[in-house]
C-alpha positions as CSV (number, residue, x, y, z in Angstrom):
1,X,-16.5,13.9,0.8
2,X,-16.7,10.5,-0.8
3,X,-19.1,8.0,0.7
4,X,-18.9,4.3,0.7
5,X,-22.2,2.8,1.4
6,X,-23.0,0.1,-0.9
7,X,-19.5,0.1,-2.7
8,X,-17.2,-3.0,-3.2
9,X,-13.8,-2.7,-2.0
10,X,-11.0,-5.3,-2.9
11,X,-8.5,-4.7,-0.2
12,X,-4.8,-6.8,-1.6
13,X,-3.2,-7.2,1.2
14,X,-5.6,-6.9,4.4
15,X,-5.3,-9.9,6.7
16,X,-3.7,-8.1,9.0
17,X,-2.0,-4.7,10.0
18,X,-3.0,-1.4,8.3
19,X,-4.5,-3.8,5.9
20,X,-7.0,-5.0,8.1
21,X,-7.3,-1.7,10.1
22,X,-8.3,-0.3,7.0
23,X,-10.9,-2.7,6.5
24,X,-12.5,-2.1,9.8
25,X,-13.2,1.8,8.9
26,X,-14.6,0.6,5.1
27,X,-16.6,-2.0,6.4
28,X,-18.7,0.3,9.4
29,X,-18.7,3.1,6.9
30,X,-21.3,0.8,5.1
31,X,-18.7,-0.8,2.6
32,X,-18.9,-4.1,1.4
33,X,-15.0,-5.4,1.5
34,X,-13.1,-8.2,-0.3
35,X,-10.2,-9.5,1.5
36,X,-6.7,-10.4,-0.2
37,X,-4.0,-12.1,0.9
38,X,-2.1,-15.5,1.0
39,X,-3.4,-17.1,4.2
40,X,-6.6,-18.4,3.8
41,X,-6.7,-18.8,7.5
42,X,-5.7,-15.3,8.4
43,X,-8.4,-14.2,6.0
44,X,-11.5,-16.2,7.3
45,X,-9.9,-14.5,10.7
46,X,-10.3,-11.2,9.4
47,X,-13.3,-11.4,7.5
48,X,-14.8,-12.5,10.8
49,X,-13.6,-9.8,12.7
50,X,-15.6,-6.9,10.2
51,X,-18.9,-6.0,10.9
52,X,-20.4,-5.4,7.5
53,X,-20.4,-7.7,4.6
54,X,-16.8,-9.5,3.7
55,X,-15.7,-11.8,2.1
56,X,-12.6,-13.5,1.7
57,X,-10.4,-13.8,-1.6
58,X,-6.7,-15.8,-1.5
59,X,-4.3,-14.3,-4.0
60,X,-0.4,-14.6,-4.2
61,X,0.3,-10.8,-6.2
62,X,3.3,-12.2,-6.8
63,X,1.9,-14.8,-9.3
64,X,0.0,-13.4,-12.0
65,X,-2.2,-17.1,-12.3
66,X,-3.0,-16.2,-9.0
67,X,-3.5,-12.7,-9.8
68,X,-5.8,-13.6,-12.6
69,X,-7.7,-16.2,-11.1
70,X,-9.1,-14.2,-8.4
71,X,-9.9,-11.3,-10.8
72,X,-12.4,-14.0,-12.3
73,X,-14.0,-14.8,-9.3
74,X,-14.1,-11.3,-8.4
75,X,-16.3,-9.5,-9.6
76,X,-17.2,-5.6,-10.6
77,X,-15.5,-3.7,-8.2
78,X,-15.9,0.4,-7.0
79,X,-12.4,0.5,-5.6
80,X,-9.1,-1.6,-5.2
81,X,-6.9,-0.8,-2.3
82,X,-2.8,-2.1,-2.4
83,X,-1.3,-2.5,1.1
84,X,0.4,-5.8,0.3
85,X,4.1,-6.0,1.0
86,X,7.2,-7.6,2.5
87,X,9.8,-6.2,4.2
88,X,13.8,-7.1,4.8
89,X,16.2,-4.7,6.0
90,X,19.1,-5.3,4.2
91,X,22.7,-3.6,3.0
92,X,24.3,-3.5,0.1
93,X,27.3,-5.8,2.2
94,X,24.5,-8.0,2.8
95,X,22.7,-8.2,-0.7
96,X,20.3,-11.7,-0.6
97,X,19.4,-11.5,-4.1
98,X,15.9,-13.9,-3.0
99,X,14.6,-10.9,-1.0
100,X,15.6,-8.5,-2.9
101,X,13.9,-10.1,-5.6
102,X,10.6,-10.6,-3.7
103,X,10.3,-7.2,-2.1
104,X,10.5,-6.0,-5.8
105,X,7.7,-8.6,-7.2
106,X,5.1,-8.6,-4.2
107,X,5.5,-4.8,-3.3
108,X,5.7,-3.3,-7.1
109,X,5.5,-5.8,-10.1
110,X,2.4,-7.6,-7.5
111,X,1.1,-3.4,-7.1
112,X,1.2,-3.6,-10.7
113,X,-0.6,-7.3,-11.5
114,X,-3.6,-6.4,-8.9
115,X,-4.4,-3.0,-10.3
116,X,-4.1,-4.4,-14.3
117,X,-6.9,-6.7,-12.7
118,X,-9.4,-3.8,-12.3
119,X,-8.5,-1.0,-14.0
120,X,-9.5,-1.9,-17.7
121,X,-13.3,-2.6,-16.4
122,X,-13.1,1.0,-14.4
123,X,-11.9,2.5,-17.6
124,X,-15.0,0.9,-19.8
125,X,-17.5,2.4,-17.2
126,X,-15.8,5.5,-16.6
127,X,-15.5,5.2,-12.7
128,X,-13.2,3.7,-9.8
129,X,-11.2,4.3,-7.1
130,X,-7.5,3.5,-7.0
131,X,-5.7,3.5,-3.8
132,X,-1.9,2.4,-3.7
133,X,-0.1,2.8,-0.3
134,X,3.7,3.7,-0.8
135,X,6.2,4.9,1.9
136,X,8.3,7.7,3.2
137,X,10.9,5.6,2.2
138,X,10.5,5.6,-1.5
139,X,11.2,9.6,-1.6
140,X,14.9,9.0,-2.0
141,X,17.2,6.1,-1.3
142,X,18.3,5.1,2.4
143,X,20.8,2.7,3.8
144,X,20.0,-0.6,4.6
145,X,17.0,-0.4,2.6
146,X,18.0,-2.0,-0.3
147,X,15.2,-4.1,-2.1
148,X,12.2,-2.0,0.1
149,X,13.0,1.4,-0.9
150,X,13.2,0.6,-4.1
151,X,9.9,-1.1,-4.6
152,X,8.2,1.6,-2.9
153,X,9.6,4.2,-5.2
154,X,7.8,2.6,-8.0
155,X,4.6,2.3,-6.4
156,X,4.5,5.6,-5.7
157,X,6.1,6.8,-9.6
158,X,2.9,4.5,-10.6
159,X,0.2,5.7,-8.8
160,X,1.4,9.2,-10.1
161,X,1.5,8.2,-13.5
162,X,-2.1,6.5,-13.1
163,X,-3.0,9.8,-11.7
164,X,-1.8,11.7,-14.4
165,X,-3.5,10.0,-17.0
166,X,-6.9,9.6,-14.6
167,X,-7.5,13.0,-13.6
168,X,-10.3,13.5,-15.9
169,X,-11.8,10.1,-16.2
170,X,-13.9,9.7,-13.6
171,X,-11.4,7.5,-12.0
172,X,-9.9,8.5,-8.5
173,X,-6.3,7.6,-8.1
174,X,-5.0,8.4,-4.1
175,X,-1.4,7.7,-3.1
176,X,-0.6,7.3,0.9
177,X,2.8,7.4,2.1
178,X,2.8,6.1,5.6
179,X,6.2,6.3,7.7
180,X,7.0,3.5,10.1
181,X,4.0,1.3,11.7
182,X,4.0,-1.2,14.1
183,X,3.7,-4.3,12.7
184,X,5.7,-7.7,12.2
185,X,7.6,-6.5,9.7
186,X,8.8,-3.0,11.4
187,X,9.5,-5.6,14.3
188,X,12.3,-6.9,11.9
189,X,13.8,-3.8,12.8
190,X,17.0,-3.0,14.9
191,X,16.8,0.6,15.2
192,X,15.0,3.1,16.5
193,X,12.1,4.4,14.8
194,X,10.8,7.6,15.0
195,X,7.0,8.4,14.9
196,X,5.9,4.8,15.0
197,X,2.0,4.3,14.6
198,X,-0.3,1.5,15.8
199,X,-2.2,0.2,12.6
200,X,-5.0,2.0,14.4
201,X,-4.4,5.0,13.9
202,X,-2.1,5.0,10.4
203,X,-5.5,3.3,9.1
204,X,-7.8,6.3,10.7
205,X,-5.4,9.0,8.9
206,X,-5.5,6.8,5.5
207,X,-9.3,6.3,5.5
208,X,-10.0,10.3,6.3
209,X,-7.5,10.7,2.9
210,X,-9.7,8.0,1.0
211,X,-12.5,10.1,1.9
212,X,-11.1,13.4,0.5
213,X,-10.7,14.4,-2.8
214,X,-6.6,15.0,-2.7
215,X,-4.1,12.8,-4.4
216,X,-1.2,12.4,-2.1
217,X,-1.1,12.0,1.5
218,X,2.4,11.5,3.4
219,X,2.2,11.1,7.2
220,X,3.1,11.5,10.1
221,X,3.0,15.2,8.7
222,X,5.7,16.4,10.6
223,X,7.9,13.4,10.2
224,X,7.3,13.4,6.9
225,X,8.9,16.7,6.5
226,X,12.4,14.7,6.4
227,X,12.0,12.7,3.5
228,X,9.8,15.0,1.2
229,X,12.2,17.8,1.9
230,X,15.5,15.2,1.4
231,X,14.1,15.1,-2.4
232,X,15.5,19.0,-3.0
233,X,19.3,18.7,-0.9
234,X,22.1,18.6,-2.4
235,X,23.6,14.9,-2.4
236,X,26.2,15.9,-0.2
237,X,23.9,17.2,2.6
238,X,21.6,14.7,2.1
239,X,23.7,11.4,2.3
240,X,25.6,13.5,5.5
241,X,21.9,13.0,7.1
242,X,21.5,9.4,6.5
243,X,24.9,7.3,7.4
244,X,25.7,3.7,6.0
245,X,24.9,1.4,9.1
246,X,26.4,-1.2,10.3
């Protein structure tokens, strides 16, 4: 069982949410936590909030400046954690090509800048631990999750390919695929939502993965079911399961 007393953990992502959560069960499991996000404000909030040491670090993933200028002020790190992410539910009747474009640069291309910030200095010293959260709904595409499904799919493609190529190293590479958690994004939602976890517990099951030695984790387990076994039906059973809305 992997321990984390005395490790540094960048969190990207973690003002609030699972994020945050997640930064609760590092930080009283003896962890020393960096907190990223946008809102310095939020942050300060958060760090506050943890009861080990924490400190606060602003970054914008989508702005590789940004992206780079924390990484100086950063620091050697044991592990980086990726929950950042936006969420819009949209159709392809409804295509806004300025969400579309962000969900794609904050959830994957910013997945992509924060990890590049570590991972060449945990290749040098032969040790890390990579943790990139996806989401049940990158296993195949959904309606009305044009833009978000997408970007999730990558993440997840990535943090197998890291995995792949990491196995060996000394360098840990975990994937969690969470389904639907209540947060302010979910609450952009108009349907109903099956299985919804506080960040609470989503953050307990996500930490007891960190703490194992697998790769993947996708949960709710049951729930999950749906989308991991939609990868092997045919496309004509499969897109009979999941109607266009609207």
């Amino acid at each position: 069982m992997r321990a984390f007393r005395g490790k540094r953990y960048w969190l990207v992502g973690a003002s609030e949410g699972l994020g945050l959560a997640l930064a609760q069960k590092l930080s009283a499991a003896g962890a020393e936590v960096i907190l990223s996000a946008r809102s310095e404000d939020a942050l300060q909030a958060a760090v506050a909030s943890l009861p080990g040491m924490a400190t606060a670090l602003t970054v914008d993933v989508a702005s590789t400046d940004s992206v780079t200028a924390a990484a100086a002020k950063l620091g050697q790190v044991d592990g980086v954690v990726f929950l950042a992410g936006v969420y819009w539910p949209m159709r392809a009747q409804d295509w806004d090509s300025k969400a579309a474009e962000a969900m794609a640069n904050i959830n994957f291309t910013g997945c992509i800048r924060a990890i590049g910030a570590v991972l060449p200095g945990m290749v040098a010293r032969g040790q890390g631990h990579v943790v990139i959260t996806g989401s049940l709904s990158g296993f195949r595409g959904l309606p009305g999750a044009i833009g978000y499904a997408a970007s999730k799919a990558g993440t997840m493609v990535l943090a197998e390919s890291l995995y792949a190529d990491l196995r060996k190293s000394g360098i840990a590479v975990q994937l969690a695929n969470p389904g639907f958690i209540r947060t302010r994004l979910t609450a952009k939602n108009d349907f109903r939502m099956p299985a919804i976890m506080e960040p609470e517990e989503a953050a307990a099951i996500m930490f007891r993965h960190m703490q194992s030695g697998r790769f993947k984790i996708s949960f709710p387990t049951v729930f999950s079911w749906l989308f991991r076994g939609g990868q092997f039906l045919p496309d004509a059973l499969y897109y009979r399961m999941f109607p266009p809305r609207g």
